[in-house]
N, C-alpha and C positions, 0 to 999 in steps of 0.2 A: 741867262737864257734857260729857260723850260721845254726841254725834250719832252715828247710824246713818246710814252714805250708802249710798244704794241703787247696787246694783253690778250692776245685774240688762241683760242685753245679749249680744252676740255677736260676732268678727269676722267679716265678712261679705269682706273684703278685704284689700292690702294698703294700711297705712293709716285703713281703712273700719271701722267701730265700731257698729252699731246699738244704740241702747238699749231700753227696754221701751215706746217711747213710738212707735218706732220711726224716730226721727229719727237719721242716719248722720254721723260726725263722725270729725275724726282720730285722737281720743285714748278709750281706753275709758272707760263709764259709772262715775262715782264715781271719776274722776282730774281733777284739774286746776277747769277752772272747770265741766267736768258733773260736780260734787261736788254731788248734790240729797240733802237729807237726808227722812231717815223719817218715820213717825210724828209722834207729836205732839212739837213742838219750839216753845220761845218766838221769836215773831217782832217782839216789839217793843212798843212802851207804843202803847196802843189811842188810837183820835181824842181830843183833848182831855186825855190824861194828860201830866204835865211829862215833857218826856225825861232823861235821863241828862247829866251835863256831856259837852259834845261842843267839841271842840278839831279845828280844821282852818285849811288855809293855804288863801286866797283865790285868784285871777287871778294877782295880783300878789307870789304869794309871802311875805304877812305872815300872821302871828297872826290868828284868829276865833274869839271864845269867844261859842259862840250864845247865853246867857244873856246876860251883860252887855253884846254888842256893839249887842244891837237895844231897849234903854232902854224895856222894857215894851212894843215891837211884838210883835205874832202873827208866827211865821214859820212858811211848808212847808217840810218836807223829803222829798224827792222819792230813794226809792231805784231802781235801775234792775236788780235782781237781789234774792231774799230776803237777810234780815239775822239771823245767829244771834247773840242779845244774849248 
């Protein structure tokens, strides 16, 4: 799938980047992490859908397979930026 990232902004400085939201940042709109996408895009399994297998490393640097690690617990997952599945 090919996201559309909105590129929509101006140099306003040197450095200085306004986007169409009008917030001023160092790097222009639709580079880096002001990479916001378009339109309609999937953001993820809705409240109460199983998620996808998910594999990440803990505090401590081990293995976490959210399935099998939480033996039939509920877990959140808390994103902190949108998530293009």
């Amino acid at each position: 799938m090919q996201i559309e990232r909105d590129t929509r902004g101006a140099e306003v400085g040197p450095n200085q980047h306004e986007d169409a939201d009008g917030y001023i940042g160092p790097m222009p709109a639709g580079s880096g992490p002001r990479s916001n996408p378009l339109g309609e895009f999937p953001t993820g399994p809705s409240v109460g859908e199983r998620l996808p297998d998910v594999f990440a490393l803990n505090s401590d640097g081990q293995n976490v397979d959210l399935h099998s690690d939480r033996n039939g617990q509920q877990a959140v997952l808390i994103f902190t930026r949108s998530v293009v599945w």
